[in-house]
C-alpha positions as CSV (number, residue, x, y, z in Angstrom):
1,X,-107.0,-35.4,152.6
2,X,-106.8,-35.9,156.5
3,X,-102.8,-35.9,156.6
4,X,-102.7,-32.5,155.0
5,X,-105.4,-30.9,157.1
6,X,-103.5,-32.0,160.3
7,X,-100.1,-30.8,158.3
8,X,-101.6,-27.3,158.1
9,X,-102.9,-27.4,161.6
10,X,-99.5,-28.0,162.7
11,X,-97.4,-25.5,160.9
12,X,-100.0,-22.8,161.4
13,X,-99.8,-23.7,165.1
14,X,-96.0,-23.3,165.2
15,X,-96.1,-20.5,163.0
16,X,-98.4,-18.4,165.3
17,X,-95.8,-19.4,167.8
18,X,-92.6,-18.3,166.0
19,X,-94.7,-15.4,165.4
20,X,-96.1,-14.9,169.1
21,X,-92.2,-15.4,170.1
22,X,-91.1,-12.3,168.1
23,X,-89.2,-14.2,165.8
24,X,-88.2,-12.5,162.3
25,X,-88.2,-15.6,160.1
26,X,-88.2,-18.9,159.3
27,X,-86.2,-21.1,156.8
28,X,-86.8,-24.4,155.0
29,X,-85.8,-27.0,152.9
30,X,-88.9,-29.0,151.3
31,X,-88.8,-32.3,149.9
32,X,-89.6,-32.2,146.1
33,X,-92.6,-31.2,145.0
34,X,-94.0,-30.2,148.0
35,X,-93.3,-26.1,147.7
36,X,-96.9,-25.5,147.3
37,X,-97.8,-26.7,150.1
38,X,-95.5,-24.4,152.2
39,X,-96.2,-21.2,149.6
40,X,-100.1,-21.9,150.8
41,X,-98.9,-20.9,154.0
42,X,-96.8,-18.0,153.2
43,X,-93.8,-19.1,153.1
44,X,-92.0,-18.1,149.3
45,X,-89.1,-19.2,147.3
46,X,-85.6,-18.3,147.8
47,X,-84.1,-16.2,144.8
48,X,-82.9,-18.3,142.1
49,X,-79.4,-20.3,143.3
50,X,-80.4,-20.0,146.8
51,X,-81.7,-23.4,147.6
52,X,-84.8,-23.4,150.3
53,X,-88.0,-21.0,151.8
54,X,-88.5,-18.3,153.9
55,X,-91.2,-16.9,156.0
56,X,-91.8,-14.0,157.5
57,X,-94.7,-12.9,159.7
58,X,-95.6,-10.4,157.8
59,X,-96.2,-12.8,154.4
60,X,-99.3,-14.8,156.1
């Protein structure tokens, strides 16, 4: 699907930016559903009760 393609060029564009810029992390919340999409890009879930995602350079 086009709109995913240009979704994943876009986060691993600002990713390798965040990245680039020496940050540590980044945190999310995702609509419903859409986790997967996010943990194909190396971002992982939040321990149970904490709502959200986190990524760390090191996890791509």
């Amino acid at each position: 699907m086009k709109i995913q393609r240009a979704g994943s060029a876009m986060l691993h564009r600002l990713l390798t930016w965040c990245e680039e810029s020496g940050m540590l992390s980044v945190h999310l919340f995702s609509a419903e559903g859409k986790a997967p999409f996010y943990e194909a890009h190396g971002f992982r879930r939040r321990s149970e009760g904490a709502p959200g995602m986190v990524w760390t350079g090191h996890s791509r």
